[in-house]
Gaussian input, Z-matrix of N, CA and C with variables (Angstrom, degrees):
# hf/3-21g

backbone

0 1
 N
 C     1     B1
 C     2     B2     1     A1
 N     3     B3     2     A2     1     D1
 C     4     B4     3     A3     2     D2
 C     5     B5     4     A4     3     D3
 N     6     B6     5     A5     4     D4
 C     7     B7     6     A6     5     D5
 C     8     B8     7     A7     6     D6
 N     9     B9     8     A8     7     D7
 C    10    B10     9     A9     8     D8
 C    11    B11    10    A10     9     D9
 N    12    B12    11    A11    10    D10
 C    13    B13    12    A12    11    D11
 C    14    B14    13    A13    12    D12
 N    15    B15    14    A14    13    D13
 C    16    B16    15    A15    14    D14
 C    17    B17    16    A16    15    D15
 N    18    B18    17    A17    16    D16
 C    19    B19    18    A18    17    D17
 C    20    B20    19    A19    18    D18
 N    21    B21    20    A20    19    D19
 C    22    B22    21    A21    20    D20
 C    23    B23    22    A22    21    D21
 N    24    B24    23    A23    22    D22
 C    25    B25    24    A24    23    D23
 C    26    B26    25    A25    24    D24
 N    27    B27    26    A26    25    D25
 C    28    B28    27    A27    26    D26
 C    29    B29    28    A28    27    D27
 N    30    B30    29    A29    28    D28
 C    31    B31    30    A30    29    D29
 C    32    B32    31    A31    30    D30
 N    33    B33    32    A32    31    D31
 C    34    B34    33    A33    32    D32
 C    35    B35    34    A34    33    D33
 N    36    B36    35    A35    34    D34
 C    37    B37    36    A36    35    D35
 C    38    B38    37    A37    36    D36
 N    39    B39    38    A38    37    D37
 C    40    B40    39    A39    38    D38
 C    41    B41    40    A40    39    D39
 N    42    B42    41    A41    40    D40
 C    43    B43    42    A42    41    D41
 C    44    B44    43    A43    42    D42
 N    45    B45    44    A44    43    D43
 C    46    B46    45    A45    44    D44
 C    47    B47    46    A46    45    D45
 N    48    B48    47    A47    46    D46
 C    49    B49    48    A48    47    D47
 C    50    B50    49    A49    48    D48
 N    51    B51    50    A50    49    D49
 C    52    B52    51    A51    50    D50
 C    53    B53    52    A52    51    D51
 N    54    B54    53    A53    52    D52
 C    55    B55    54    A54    53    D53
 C    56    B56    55    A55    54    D54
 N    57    B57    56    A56    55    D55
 C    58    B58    57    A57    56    D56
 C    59    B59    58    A58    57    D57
 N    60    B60    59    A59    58    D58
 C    61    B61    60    A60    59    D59
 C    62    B62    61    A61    60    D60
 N    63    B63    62    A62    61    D61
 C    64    B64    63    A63    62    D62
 C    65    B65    64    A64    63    D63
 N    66    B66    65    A65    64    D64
 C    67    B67    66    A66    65    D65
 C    68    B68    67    A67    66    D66
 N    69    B69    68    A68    67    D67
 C    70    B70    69    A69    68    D68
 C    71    B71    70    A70    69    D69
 N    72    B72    71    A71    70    D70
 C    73    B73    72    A72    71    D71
 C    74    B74    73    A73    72    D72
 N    75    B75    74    A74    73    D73
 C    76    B76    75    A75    74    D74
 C    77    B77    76    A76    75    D75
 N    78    B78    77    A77    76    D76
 C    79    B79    78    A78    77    D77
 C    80    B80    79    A79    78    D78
 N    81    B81    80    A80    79    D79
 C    82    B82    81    A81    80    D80
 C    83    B83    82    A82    81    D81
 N    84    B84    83    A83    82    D82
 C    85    B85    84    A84    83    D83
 C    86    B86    85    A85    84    D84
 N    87    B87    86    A86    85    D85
 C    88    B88    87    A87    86    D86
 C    89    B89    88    A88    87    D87
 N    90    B90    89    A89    88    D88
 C    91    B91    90    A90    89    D89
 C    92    B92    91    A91    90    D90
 N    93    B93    92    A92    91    D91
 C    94    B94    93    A93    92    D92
 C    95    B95    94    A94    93    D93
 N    96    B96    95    A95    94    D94
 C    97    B97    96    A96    95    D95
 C    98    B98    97    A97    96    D96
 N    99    B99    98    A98    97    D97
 C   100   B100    99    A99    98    D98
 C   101   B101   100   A100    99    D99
 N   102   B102   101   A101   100   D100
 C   103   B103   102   A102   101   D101
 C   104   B104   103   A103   102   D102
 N   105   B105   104   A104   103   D103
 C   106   B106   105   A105   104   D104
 C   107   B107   106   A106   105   D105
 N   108   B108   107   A107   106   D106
 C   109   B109   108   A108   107   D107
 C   110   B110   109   A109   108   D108
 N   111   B111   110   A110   109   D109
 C   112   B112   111   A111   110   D110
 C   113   B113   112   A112   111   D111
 N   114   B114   113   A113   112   D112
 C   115   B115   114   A114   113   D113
 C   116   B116   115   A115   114   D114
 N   117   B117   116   A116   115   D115
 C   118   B118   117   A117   116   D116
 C   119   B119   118   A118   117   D117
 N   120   B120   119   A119   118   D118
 C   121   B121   120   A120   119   D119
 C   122   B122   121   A121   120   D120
 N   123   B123   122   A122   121   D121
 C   124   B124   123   A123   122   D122
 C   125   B125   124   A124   123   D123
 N   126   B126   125   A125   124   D124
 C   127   B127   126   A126   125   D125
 C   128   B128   127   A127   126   D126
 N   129   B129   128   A128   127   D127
 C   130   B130   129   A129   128   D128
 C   131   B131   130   A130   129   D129
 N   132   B132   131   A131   130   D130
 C   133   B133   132   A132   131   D131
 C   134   B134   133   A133   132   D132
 N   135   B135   134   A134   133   D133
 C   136   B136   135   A135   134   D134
 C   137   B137   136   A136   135   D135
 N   138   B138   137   A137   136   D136
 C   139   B139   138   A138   137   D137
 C   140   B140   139   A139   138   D138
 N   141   B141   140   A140   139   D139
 C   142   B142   141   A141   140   D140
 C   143   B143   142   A142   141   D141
 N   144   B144   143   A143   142   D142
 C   145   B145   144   A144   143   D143
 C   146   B146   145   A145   144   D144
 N   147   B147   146   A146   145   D145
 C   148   B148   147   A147   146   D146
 C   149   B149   148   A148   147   D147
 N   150   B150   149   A149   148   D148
 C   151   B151   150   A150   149   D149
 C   152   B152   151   A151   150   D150
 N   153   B153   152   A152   151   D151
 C   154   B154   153   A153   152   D152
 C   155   B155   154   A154   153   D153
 N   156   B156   155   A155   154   D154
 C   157   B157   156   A156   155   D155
 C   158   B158   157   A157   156   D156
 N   159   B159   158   A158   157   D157
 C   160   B160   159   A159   158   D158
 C   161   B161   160   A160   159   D159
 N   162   B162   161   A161   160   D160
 C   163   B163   162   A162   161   D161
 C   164   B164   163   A163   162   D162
 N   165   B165   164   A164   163   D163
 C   166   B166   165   A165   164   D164
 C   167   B167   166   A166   165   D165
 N   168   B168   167   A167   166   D166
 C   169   B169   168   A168   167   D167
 C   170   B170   169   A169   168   D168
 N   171   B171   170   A170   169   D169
 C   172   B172   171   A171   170   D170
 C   173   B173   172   A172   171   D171
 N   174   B174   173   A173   172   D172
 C   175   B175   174   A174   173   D173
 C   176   B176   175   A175   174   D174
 N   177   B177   176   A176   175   D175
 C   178   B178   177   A177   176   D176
 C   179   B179   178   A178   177   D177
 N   180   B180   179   A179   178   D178
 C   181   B181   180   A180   179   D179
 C   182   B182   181   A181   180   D180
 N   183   B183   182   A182   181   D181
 C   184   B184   183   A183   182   D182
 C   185   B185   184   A184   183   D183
 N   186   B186   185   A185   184   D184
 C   187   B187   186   A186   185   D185
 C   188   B188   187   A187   186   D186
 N   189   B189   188   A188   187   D187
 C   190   B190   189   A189   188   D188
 C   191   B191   190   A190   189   D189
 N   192   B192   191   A191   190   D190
 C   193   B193   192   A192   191   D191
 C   194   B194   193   A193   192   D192
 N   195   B195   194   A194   193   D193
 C   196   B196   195   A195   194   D194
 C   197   B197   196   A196   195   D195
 N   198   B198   197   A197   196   D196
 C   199   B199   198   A198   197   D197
 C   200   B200   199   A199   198   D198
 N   201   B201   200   A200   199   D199
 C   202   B202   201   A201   200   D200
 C   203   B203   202   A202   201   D201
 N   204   B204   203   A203   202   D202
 C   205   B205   204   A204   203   D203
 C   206   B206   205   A205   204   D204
 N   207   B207   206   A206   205   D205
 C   208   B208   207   A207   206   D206
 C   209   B209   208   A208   207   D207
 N   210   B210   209   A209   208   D208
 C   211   B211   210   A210   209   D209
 C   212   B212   211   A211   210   D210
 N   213   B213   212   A212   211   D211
 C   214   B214   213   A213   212   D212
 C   215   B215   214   A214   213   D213
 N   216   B216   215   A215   214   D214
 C   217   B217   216   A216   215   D215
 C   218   B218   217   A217   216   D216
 N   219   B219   218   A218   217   D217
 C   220   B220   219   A219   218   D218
 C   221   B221   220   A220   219   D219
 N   222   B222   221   A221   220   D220
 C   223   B223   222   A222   221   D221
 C   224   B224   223   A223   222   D222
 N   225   B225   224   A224   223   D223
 C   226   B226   225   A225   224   D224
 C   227   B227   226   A226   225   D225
 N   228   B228   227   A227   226   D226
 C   229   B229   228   A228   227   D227
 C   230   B230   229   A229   228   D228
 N   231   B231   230   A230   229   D229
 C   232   B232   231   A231   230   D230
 C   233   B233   232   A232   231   D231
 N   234   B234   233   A233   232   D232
 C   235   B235   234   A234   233   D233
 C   236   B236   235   A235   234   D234
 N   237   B237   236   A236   235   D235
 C   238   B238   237   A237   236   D236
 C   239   B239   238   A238   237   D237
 N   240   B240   239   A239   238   D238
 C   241   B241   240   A240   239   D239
 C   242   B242   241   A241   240   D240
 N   243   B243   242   A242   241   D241
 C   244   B244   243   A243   242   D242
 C   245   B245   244   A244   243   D243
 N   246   B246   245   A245   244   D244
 C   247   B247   246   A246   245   D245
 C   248   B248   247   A247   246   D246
 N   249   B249   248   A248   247   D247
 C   250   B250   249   A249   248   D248
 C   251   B251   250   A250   249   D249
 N   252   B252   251   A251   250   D250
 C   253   B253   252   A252   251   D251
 C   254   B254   253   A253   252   D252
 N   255   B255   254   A254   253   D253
 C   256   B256   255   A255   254   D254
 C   257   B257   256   A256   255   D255
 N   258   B258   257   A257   256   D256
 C   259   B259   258   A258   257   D257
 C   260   B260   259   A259   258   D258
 N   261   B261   260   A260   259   D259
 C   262   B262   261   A261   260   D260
 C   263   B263   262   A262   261   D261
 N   264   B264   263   A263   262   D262
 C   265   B265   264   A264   263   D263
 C   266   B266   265   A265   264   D264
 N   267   B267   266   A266   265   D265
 C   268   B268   267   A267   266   D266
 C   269   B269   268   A268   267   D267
 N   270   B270   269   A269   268   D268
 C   271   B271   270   A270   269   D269
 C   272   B272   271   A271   270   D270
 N   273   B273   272   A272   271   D271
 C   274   B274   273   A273   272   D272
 C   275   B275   274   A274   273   D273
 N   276   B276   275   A275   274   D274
 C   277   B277   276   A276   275   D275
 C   278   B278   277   A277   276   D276
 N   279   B279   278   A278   277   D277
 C   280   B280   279   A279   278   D278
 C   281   B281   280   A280   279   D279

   B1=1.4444
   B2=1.5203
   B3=1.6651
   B4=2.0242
   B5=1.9103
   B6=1.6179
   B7=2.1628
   B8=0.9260
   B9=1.6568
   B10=1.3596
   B11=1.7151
   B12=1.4756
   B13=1.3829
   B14=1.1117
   B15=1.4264
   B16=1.7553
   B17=1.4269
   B18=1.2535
   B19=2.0199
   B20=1.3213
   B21=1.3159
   B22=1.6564
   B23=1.7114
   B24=1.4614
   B25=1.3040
   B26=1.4693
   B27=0.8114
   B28=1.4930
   B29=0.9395
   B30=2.0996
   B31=1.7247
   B32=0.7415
   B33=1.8757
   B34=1.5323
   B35=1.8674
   B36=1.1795
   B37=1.4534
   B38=1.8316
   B39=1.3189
   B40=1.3672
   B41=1.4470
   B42=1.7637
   B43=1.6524
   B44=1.5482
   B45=0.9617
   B46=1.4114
   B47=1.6423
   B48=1.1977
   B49=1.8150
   B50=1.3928
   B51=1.5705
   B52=1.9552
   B53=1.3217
   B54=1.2742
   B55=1.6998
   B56=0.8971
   B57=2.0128
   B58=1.5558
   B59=1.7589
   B60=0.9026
   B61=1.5819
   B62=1.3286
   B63=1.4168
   B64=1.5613
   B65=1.6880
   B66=0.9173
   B67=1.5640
   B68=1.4505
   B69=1.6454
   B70=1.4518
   B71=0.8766
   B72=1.4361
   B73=1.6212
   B74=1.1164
   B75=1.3410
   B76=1.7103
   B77=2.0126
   B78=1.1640
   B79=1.5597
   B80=1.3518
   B81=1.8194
   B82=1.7870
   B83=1.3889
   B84=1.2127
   B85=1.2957
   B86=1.0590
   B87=1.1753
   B88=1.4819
   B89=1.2744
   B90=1.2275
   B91=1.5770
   B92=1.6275
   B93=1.3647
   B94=1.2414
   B95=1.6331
   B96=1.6299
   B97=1.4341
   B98=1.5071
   B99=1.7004
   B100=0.8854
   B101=1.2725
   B102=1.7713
   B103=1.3500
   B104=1.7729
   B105=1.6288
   B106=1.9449
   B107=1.6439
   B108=1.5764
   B109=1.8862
   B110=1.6983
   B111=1.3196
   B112=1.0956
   B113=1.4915
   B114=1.3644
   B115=1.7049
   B116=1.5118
   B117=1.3136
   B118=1.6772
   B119=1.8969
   B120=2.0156
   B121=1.8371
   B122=1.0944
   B123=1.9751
   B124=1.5886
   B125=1.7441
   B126=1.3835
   B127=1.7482
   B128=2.0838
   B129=1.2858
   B130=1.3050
   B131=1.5999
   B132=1.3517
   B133=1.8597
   B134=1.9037
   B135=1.2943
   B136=1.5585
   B137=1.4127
   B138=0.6741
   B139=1.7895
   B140=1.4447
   B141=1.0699
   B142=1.7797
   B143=1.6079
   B144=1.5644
   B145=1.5816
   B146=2.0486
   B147=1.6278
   B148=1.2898
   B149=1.7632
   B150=0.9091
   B151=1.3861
   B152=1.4658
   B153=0.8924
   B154=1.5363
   B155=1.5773
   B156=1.4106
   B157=1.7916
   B158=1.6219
   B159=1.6792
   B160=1.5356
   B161=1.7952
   B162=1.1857
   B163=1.3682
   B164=2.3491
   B165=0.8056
   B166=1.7482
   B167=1.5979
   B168=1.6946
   B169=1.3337
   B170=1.5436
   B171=1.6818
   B172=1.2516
   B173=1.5331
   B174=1.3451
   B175=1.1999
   B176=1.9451
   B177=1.2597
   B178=1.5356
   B179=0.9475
   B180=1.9864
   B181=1.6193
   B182=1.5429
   B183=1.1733
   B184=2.2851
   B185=1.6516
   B186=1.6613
   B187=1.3088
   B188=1.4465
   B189=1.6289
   B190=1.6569
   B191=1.1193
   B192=1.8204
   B193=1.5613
   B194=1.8761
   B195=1.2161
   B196=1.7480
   B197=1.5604
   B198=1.5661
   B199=1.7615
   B200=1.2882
   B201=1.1053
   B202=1.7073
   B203=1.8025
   B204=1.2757
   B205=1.5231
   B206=1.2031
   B207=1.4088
   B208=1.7502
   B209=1.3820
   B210=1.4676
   B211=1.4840
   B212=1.6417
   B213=1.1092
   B214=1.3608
   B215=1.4331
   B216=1.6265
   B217=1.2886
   B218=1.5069
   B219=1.4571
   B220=1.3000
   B221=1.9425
   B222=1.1304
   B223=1.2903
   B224=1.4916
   B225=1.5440
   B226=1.5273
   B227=1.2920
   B228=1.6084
   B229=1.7458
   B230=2.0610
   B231=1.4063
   B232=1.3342
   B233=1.4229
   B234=1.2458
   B235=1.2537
   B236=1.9325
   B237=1.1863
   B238=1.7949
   B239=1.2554
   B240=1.1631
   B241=1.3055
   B242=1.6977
   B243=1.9488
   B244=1.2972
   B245=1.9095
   B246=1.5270
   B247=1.1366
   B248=1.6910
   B249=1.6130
   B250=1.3579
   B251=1.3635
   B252=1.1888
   B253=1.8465
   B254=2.3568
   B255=1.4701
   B256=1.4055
   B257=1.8319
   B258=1.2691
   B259=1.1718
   B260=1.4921
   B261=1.3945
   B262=1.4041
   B263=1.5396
   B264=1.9306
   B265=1.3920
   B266=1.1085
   B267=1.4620
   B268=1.2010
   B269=1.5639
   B270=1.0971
   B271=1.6757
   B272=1.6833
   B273=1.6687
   B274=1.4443
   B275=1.4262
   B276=1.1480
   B277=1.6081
   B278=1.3761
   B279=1.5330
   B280=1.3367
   B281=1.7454
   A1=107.96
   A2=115.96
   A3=101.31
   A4=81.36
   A5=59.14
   A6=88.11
   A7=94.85
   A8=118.37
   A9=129.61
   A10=122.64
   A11=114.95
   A12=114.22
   A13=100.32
   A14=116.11
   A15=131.53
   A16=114.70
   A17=97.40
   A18=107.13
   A19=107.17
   A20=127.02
   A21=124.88
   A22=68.64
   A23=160.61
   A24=139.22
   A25=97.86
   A26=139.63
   A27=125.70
   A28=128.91
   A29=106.27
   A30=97.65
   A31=123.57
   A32=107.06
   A33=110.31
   A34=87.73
   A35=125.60
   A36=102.72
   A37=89.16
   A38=116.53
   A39=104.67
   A40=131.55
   A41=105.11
   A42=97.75
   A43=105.77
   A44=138.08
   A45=128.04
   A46=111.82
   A47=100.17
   A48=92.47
   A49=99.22
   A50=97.02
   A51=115.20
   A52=105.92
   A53=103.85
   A54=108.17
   A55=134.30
   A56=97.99
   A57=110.89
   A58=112.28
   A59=113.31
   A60=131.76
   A61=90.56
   A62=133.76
   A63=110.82
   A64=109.55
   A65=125.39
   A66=114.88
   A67=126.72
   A68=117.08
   A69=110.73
   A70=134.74
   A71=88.65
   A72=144.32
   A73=94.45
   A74=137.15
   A75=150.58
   A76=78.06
   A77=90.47
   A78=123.60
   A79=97.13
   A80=105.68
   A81=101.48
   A82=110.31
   A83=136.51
   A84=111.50
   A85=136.33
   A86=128.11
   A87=144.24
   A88=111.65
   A89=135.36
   A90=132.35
   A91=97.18
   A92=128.25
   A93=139.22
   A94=106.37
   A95=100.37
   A96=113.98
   A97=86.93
   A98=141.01
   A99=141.69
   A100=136.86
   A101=103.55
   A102=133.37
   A103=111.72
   A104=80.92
   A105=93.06
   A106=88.44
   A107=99.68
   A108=111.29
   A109=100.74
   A110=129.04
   A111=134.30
   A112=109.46
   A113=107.91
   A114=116.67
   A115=112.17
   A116=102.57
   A117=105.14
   A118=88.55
   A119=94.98
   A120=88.58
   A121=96.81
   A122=90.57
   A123=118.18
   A124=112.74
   A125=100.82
   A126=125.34
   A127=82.93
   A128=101.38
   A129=111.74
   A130=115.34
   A131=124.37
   A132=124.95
   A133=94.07
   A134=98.90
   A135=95.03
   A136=123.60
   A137=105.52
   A138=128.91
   A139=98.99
   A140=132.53
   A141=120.62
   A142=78.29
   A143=132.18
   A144=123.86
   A145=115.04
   A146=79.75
   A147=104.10
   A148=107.44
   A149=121.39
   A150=131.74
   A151=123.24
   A152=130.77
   A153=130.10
   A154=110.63
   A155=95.24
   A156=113.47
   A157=106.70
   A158=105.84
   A159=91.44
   A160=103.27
   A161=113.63
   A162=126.20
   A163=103.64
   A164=88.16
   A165=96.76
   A166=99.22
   A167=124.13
   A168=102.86
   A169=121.89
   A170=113.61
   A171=116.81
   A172=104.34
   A173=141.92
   A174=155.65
   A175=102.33
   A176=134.85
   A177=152.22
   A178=121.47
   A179=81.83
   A180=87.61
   A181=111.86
   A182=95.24
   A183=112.98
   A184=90.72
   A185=113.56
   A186=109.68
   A187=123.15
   A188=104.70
   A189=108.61
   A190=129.60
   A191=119.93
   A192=117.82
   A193=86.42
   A194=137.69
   A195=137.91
   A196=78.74
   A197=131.48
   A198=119.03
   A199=94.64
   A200=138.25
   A201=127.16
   A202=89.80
   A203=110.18
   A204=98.09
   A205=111.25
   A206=127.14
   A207=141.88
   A208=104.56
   A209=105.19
   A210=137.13
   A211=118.57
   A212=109.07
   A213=101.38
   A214=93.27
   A215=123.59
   A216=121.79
   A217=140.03
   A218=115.23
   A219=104.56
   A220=101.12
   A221=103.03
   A222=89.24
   A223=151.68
   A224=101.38
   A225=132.40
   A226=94.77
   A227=124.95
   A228=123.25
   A229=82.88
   A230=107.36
   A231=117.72
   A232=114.46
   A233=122.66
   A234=123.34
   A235=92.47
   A236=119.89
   A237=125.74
   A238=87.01
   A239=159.12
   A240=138.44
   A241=89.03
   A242=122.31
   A243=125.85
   A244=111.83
   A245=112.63
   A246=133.09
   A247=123.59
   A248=113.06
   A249=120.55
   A250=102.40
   A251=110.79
   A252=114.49
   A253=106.67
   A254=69.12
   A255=80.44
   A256=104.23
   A257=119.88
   A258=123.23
   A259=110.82
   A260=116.35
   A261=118.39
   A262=125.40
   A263=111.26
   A264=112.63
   A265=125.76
   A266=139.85
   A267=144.92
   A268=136.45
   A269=109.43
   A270=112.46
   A271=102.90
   A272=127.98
   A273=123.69
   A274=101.30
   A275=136.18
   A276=120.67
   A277=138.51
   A278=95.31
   A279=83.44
   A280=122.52
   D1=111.88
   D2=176.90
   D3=-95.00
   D4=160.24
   D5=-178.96
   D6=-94.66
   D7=-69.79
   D8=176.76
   D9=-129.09
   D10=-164.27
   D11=-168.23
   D12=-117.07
   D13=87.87
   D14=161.81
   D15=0.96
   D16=-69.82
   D17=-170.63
   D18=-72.18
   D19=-34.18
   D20=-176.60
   D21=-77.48
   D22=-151.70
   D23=-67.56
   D24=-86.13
   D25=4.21
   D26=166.71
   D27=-109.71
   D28=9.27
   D29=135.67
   D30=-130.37
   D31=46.17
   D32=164.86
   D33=-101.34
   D34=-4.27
   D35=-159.19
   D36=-112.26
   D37=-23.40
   D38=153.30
   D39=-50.56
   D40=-53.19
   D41=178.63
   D42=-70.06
   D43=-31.84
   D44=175.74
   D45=-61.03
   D46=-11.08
   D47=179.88
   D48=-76.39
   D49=-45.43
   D50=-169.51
   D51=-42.23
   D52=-62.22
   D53=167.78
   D54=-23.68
   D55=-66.42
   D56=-178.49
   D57=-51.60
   D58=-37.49
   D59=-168.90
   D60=-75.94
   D61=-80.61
   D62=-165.33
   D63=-71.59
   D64=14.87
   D65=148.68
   D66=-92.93
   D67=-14.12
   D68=123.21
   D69=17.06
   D70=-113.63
   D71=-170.52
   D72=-51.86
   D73=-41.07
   D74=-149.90
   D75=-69.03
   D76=-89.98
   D77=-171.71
   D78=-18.84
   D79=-80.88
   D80=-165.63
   D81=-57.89
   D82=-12.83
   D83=155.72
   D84=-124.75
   D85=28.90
   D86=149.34
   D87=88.76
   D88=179.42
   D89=-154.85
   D90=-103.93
   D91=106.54
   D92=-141.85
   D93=-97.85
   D94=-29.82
   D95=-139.56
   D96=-144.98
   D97=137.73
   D98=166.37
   D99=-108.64
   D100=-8.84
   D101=-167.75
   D102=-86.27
   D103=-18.07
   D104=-163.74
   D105=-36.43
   D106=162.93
   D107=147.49
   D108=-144.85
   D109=146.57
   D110=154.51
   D111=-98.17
   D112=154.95
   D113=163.71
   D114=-149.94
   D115=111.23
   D116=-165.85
   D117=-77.87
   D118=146.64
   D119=161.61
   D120=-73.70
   D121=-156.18
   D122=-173.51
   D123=-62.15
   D124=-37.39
   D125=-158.94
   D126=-68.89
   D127=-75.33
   D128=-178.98
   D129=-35.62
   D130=-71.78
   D131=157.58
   D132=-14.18
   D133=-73.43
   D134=-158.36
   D135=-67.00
   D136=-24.94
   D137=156.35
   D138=-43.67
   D139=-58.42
   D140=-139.39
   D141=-112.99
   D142=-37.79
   D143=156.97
   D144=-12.11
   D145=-58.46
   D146=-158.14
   D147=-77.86
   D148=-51.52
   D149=137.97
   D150=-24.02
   D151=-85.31
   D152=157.70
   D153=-7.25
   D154=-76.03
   D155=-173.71
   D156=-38.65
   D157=-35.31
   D158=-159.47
   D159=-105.28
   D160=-10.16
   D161=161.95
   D162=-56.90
   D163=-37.21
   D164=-167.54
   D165=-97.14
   D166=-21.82
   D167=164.97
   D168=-64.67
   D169=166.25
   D170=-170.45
   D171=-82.65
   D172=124.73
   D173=175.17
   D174=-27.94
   D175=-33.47
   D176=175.56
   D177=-163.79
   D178=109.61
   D179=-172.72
   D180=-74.29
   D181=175.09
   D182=173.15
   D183=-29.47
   D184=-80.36
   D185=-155.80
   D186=-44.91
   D187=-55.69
   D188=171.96
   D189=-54.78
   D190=-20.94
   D191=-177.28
   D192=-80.42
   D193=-31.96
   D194=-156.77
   D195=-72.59
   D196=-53.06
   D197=-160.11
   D198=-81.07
   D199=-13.03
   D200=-172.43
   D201=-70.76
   D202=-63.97
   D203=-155.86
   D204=-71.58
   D205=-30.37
   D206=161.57
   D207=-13.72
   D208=-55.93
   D209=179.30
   D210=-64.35
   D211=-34.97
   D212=-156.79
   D213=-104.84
   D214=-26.07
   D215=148.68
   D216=-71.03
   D217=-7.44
   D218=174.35
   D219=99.11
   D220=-14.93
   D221=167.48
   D222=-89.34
   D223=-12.28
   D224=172.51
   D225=-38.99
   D226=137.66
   D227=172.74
   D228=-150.42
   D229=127.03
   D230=161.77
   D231=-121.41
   D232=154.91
   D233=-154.93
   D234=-92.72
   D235=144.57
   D236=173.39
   D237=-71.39
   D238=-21.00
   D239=-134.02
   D240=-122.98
   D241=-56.53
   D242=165.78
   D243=-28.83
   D244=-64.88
   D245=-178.68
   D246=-57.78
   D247=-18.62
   D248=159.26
   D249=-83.03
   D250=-43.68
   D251=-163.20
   D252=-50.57
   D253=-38.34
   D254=-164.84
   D255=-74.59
   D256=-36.79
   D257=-173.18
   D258=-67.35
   D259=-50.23
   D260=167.59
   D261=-51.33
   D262=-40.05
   D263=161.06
   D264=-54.91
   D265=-45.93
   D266=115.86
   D267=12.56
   D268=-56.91
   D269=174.00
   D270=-94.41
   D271=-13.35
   D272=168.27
   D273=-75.97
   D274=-33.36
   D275=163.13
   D276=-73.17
   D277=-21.12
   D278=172.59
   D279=-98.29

């Protein structure tokens, strides 16, 4: 079963580092230049769209806090058969 797409969030959480870091940089040395302009493209907009969204999701969602305790009680049961299904779907994508 994918939740999500690995590489799309880990380079949304890279460029958000980039960010974090040149706002830094911004800071320790002060606004140098007044003329600057930025203009993010389309890719970029959707990027920080996308960013946004996951800054404002809740750290655990409903479902994962229900398998945490499933888990921590002994009650979690997955099917061998769900867990092949998924592994084989899995290696057809990649």
């Amino acid at each position: 079963m994918i939740i999500f797409n690995k590489p799309a969030i880990q380079r949304v959480a890279r460029i958000y580092a980039e960010y974090k870091q040149s706002k830094r940089v911004q800071q320790s040395t002060g606004n140098t230049s007044v003329s600057d302009e930025v203009t993010l493209s389309a890719e970029g907009r959707e990027l920080q769209a996308m960013l946004h969204k996951l800054q404002s999701a809740p750290d655990i969602r409903p479902r994962a806090e229900e398998i945490r305790v499933a888990v921590e009680n002994g009650t979690y049961k997955v099917s061998p058969k769900q867990i092949a299904e998924a592994i084989v779907n899995a290696q057809k994508g990649s």
